[in-house]
C-alpha positions in Angstrom: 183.6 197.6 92.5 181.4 196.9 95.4 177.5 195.9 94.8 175.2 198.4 96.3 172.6 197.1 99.0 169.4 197.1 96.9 171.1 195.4 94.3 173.0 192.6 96.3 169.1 192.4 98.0 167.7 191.9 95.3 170.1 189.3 94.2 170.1 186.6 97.0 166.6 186.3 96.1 168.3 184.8 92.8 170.7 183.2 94.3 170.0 179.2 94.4 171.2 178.3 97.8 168.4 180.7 99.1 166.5 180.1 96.0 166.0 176.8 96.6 165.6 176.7 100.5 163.1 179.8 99.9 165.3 182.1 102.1 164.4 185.8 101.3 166.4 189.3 102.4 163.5 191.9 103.1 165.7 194.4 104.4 169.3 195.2 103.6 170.8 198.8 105.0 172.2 200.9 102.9 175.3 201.2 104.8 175.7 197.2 105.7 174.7 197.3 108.8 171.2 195.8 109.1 169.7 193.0 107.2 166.8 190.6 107.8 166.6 187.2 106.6 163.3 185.4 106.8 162.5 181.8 105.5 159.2 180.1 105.5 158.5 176.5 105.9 158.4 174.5 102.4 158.2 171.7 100.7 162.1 172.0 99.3 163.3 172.9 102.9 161.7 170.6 105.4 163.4 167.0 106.9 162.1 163.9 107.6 159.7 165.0 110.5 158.1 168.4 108.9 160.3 171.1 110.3 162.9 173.2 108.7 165.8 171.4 107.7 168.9 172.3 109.8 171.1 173.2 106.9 168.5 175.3 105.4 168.4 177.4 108.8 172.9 177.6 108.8 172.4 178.4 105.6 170.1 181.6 105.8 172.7 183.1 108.1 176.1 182.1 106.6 177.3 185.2 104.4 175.9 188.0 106.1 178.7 189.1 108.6 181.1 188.8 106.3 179.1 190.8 103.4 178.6 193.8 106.1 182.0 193.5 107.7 183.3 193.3 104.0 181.1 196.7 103.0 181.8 198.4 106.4 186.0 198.0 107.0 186.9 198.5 103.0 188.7 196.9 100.3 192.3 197.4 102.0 190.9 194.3 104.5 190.7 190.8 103.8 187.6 189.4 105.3 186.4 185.4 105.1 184.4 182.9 107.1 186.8 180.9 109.3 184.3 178.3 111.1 180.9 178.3 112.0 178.3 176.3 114.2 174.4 176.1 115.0 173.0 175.0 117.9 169.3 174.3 117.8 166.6 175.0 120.6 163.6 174.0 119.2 162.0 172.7 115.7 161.6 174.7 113.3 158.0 175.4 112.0 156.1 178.2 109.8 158.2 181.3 108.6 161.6 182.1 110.9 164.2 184.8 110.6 167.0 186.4 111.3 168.5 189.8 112.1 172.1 191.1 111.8 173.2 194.4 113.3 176.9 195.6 112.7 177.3 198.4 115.3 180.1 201.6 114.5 181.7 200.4 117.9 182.2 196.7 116.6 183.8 198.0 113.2 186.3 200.4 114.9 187.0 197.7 117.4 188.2 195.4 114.7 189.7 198.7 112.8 192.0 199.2 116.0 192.8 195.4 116.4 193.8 194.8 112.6 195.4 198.1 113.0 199.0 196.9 113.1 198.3 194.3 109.5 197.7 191.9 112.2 195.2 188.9 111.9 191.9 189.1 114.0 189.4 186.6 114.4 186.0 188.1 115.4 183.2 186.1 116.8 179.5 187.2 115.9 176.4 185.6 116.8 172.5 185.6 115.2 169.6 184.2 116.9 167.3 182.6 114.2 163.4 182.7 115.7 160.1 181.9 114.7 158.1 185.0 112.8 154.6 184.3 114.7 155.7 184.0 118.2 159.8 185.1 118.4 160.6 181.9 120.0 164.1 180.8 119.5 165.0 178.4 116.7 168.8 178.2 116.6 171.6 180.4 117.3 174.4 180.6 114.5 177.9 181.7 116.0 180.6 182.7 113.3 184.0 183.4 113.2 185.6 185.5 110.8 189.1 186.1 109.6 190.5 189.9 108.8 
């Protein structure tokens, strides 16, 4: 049984990594293929020189390709996180976010490769910036398995 959007939204707001790092999910599409993630600057969250603590900012964008690839391809794919890496621009400070978009051609590109039950590795990449002024933060590259 899959979770519907609005529910699995309004879950990660429960869920304690984000819980604790005080990483919400304003939006979540209906069909999987557009969520926002936004986190703002907090006691629980910041390192040793007042910014947003790096893992907090990997962690705001680690499930979400593989929750909308996992929605948008079906049950009768396997889909998990194979690696993962951040590299970060500039500090961290006040509220930042991040948006993922999962386009039709990017699902029936991986459709067409897995086609033959083989294994495909997809790379996907999110830009986390800064809320008041859209200045990059970090960008998050992932690779999943299917």
């Amino acid at each position: 049984m899959r979770m519907s959007a609005k529910l699995l939204r309004r879950g990660m707001g429960w869920w304690p990594p984000f819980l604790g790092a005080g990483i919400r999910v304003p939006s979540l599409a209906e069909d999987f293929r557009d969520v926002m993630v936004e986190m703002r600057l907090g006691l629980l969250n910041r390192n040793y020189v007042g910014t947003h603590f790096g893992g907090s900012l990997y962690t705001m964008t680690d499930p979400f390709f593989a929750i909308m690839l996992m929605h948008n391809l079906g049950g009768e794919y396997l889909v998990w996180d194979k690696s993962g890496s951040i590299e970060y621009v500039s500090p961290g400070r006040g509220a930042v976010r991040a948006r993922f978009v999962l386009t039709e051609a990017r699902i029936a590109e991986i459709r067409a490769q897995a086609a033959g039950g083989d294994k495909v590795l997809p790379e996907f990449q999110v830009e986390v910036r800064h809320a008041a002024d859209d200045s990059l933060v970090a960008m998050v590259r992932k690779t999943l398995y299917v």
